[in-house]
C-alpha positions as CSV (number, residue, x, y, z in Angstrom):
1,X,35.6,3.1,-33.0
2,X,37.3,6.0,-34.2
3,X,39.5,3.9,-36.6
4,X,39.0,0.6,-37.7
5,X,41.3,-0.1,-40.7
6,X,42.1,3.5,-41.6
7,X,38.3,4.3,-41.6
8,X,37.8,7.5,-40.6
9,X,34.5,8.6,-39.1
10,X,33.1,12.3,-38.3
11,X,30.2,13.3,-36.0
12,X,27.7,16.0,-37.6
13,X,25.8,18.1,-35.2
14,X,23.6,20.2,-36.4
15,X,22.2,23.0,-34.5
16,X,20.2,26.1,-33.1
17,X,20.7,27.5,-29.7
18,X,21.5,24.7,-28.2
19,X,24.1,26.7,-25.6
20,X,23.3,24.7,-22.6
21,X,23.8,20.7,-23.9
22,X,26.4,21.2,-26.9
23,X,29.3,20.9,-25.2
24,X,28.4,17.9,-23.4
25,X,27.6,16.5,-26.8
26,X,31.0,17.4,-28.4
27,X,32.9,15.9,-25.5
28,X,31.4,12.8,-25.9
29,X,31.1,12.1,-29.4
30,X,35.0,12.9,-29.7
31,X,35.7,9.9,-27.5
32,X,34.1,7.7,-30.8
33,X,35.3,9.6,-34.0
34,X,38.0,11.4,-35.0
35,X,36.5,14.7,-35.6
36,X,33.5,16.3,-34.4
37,X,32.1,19.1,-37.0
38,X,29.4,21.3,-35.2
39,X,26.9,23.1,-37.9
40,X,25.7,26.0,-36.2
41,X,22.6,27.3,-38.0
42,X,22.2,30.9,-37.1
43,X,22.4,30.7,-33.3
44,X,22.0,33.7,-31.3
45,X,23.5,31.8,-28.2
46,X,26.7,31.5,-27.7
47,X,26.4,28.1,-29.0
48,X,29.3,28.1,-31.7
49,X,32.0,29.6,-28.8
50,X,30.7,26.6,-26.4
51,X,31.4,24.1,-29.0
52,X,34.5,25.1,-30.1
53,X,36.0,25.2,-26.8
54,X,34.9,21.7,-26.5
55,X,36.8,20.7,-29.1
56,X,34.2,20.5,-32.4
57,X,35.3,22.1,-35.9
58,X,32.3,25.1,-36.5
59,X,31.2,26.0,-38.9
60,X,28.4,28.5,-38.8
61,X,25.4,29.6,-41.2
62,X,24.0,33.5,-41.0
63,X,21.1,32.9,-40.8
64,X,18.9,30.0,-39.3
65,X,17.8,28.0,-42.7
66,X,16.8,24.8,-41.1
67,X,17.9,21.2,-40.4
68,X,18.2,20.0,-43.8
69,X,20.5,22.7,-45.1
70,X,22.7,22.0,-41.9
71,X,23.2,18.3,-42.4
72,X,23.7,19.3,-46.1
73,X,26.9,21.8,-45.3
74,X,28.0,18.7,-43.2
75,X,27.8,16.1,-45.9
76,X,29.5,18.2,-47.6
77,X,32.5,18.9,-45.3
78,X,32.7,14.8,-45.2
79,X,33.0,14.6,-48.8
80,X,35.7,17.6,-49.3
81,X,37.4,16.1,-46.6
82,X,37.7,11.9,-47.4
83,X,35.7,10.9,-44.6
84,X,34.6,7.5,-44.6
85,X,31.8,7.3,-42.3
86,X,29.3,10.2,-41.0
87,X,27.0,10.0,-37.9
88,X,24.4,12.8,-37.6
89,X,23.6,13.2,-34.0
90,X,21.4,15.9,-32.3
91,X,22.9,18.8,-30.0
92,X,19.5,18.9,-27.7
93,X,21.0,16.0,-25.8
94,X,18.1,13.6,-26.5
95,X,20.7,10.9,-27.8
96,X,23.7,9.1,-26.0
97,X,26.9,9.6,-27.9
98,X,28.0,6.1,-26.0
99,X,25.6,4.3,-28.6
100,X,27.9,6.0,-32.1
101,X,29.7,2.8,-32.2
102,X,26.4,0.6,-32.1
103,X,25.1,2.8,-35.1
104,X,28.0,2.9,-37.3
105,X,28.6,-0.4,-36.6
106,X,25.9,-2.0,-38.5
107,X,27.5,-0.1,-41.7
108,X,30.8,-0.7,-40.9
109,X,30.6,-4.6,-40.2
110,X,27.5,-5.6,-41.8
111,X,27.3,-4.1,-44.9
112,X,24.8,-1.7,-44.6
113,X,25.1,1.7,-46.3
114,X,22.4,3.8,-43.8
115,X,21.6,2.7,-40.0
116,X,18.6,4.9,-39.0
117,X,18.7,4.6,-34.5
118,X,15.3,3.4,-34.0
119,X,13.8,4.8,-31.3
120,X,11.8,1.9,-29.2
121,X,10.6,-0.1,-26.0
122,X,11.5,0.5,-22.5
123,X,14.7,2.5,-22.9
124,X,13.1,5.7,-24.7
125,X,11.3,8.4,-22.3
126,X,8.9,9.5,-25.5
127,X,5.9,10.6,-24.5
128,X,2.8,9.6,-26.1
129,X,1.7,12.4,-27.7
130,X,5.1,12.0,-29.6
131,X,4.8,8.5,-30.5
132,X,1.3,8.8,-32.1
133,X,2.9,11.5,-34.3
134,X,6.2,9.8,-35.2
135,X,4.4,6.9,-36.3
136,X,2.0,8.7,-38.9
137,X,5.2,10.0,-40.0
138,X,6.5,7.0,-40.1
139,X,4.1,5.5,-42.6
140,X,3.7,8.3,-44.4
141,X,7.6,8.5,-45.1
142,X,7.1,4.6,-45.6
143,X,4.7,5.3,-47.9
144,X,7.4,6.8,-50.2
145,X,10.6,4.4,-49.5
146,X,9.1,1.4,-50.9
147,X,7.3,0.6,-47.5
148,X,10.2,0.2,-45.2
149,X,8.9,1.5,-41.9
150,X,11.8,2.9,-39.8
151,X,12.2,5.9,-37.2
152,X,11.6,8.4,-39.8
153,X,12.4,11.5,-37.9
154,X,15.6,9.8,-35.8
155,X,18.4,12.6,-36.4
156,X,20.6,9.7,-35.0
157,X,21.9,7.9,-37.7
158,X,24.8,6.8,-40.0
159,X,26.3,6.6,-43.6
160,X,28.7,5.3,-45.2
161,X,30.7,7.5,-47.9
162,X,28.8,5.6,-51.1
163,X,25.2,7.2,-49.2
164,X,27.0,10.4,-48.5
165,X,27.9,11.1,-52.1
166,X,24.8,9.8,-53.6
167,X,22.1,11.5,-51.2
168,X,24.3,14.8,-50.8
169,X,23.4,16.6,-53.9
170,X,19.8,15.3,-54.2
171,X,18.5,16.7,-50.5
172,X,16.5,20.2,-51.2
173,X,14.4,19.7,-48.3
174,X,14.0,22.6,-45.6
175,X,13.4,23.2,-42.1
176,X,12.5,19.6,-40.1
177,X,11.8,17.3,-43.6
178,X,16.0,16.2,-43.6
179,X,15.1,13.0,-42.2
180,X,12.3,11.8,-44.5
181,X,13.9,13.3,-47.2
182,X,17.0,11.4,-46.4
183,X,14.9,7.8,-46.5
184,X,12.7,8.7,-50.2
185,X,16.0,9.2,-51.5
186,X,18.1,6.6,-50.3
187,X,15.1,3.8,-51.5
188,X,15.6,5.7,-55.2
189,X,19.4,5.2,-55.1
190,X,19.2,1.2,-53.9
191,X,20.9,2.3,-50.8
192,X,20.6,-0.5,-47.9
193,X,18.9,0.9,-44.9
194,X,18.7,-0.7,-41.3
195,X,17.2,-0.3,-37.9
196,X,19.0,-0.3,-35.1
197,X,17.8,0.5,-31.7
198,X,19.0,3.3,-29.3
199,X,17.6,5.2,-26.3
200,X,16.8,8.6,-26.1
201,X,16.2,11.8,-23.3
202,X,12.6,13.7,-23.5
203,X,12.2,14.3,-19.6
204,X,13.0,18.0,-18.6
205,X,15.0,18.5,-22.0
206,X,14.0,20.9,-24.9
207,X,14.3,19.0,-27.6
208,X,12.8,21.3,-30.6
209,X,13.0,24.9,-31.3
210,X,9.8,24.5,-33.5
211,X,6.7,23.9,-32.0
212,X,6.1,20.0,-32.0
213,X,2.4,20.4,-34.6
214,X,3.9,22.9,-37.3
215,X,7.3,20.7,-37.3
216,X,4.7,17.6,-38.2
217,X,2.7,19.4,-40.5
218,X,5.9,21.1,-42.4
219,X,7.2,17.3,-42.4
220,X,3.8,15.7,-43.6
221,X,3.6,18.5,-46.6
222,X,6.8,18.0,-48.0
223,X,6.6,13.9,-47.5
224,X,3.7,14.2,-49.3
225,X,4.7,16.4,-52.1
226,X,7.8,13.9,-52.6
227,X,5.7,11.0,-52.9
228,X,3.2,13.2,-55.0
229,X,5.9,14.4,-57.7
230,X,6.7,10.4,-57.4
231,X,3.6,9.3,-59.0
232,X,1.3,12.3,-60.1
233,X,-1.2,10.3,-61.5
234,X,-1.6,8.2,-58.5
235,X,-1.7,11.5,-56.0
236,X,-2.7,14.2,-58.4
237,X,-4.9,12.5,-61.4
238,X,-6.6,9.7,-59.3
239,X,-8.1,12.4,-56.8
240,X,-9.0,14.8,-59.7
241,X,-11.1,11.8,-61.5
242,X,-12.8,11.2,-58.1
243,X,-13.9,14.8,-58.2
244,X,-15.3,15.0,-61.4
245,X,-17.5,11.9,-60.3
246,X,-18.5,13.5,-57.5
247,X,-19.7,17.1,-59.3
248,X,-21.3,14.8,-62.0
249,X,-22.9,13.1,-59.0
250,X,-24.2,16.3,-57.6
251,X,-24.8,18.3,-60.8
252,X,-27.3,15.7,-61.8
253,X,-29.1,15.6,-58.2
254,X,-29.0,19.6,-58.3
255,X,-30.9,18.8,-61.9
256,X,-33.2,16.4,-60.5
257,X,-34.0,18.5,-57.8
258,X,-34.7,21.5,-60.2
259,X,-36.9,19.4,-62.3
260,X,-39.0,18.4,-59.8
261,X,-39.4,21.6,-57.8
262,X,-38.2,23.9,-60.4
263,X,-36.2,25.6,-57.3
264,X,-32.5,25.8,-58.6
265,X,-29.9,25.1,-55.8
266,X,-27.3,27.9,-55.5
267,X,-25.3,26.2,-53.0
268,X,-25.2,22.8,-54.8
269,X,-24.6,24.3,-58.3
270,X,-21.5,26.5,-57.1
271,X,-19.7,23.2,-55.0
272,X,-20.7,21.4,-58.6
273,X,-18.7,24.0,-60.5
274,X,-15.9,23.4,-57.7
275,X,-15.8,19.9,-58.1
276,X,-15.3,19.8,-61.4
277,X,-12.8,22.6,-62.3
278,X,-10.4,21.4,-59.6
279,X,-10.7,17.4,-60.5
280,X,-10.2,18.8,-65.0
281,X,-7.2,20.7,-63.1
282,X,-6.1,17.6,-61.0
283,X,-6.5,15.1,-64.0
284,X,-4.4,17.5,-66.6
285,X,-1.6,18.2,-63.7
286,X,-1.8,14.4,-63.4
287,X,-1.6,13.9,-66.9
288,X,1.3,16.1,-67.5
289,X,3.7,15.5,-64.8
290,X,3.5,11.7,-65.9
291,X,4.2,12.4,-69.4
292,X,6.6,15.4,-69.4
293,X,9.6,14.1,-68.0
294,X,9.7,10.5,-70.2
295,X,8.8,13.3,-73.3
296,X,12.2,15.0,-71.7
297,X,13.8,12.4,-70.9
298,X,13.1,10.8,-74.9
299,X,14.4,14.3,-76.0
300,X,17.6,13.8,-74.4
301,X,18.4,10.8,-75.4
302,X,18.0,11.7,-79.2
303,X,20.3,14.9,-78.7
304,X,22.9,13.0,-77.3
């Protein structure tokens, strides 16, 4: 599938040390688009020399910023150069390059703009562990697209050049939060997103540079602070009114109890005080992030 109808397609690969499987990966993503592009992200392997030799276009970052910057300098490179088509594919070897044309396929003939590989069923070697995590991230990041559940942390996927161009300048996620990122956005835009299924290696690979609980927890903060900046009243306000209630709650226990003992409850009166500066906080950021950008937003609109 490298051409269909002058479409023209390029591989992404984004990468750390990943010396011993990149140039597998290069040789055999070649075989399905024209060019393979290889974003080395401040390797200290010989990772960029392996890759080029195989055949990928390199271009490398000084320093190691993360996934999302390196799929962002690749987006990029699509757009400056008229590609029609992108597939992001790992270079730790956990996906089959064989299945490219299966993902770009459901953009290319069926009208999606996105096809996220989902990874399912008999033909992935996940362990369980994994799969517990990937699905809280799953609904977390479904939480934030509208409720379309997908394989939220799949680096195997494809776009077409309408959700290259649209998502490129709007990703300002770091580290492992590309994916999710990727998803929020593209339910904003109206982009249409699909599933489709691939395999995937875990057994005797290394398949993160990051250990597996600080990648999930760096992912679950920034989901969260996307959704959050979404709807700040719902995320922000909401949880500040409930603690208000609840230092009311206790303040006038504390009082009770002081009433009837005359013994004044240190403990209770300082988690009272707690409750109710950080829910006045919670409600005003609440408050504020809701109205300031439609009081923005107005003022625009009368300057132009």
């Amino acid at each position: 599938m490298k051409e269909e109808a002058g479409n023209i397609t390029l591989a992404v690969v984004p990468c750390y040390n990943e010396e011993a499987t990149i140039g597998s990966v290069v040789l055999k993503a070649k075989r399905h688009v024209n060019e393979v592009l290889v974003v080395d992200d401040g390797s200290t392997d010989d990772t960029a020399k392996i890759a080029k030799e195989a055949g990928a276009t390199v271009i490398s970052h000084k320093r190691n910023g993360g996934k999302s910057p390196a799929i962002k300098t690749g987006f990029k490179y699509a757009l400056a150069n008229g590609f029609d088509y992108v597939v992001t594919i790992d270079g730790d070897g956990q996906h089959n390059p064989s299945e490219i044309p299966t993902v770009l396929g459901n953009i290319m003939n069926n009208g999606y703009d996105i096809s996220i590989g989902f990874r399912s069923g008999k033909s992935t070697e996940m362990p369980k562990w994994r799969r517990v995590g990937k699905r809280i991230l799953d609904y977390t990041t479904g939480f934030g697209n509208g409720g379309f559940v997908t394989d939220s942390q799949c680096g195997f996927r494809a776009f077409n050049k309408k959700a290259v161009k649209c998502i490129t300048p709007r990703l300002n996620g770091d580290a492992f939060s590309a994916e999710s990122e990727q998803l929020i956005k593209a339910h904003e835009l109206g982009l249409n997103v699909v599933n489709t299924h691939i395999s995937c290696r875990y057994k005797n690979l290394k398949t993160s540079t990051k250990n597996p609980a600080s990648h999930a927890f760096s992912v679950l903060r920034y989901v969260v602070w996307l959704v959050a900046e979404k709807r700040p009243l719902l995320f922000i306000g909401v949880p500040g009114f409930i603690l208000i209630i609840l230092g009311l709650f206790f303040g006038i226990l504390t009082l009770q109890y002081y009433n009837q003992t005359h013994v004044f409850l240190i403990p209770y009166a300082i988690m009272v005080s707690i409750f109710l500066i950080i829910g006045a906080l919670g409600m005003f950021m609440g408050l504020v992030l809701n109205t300031l950008p439609r009081i923005l937003k107005r003022s625009v609109e009368e300057h132009s």
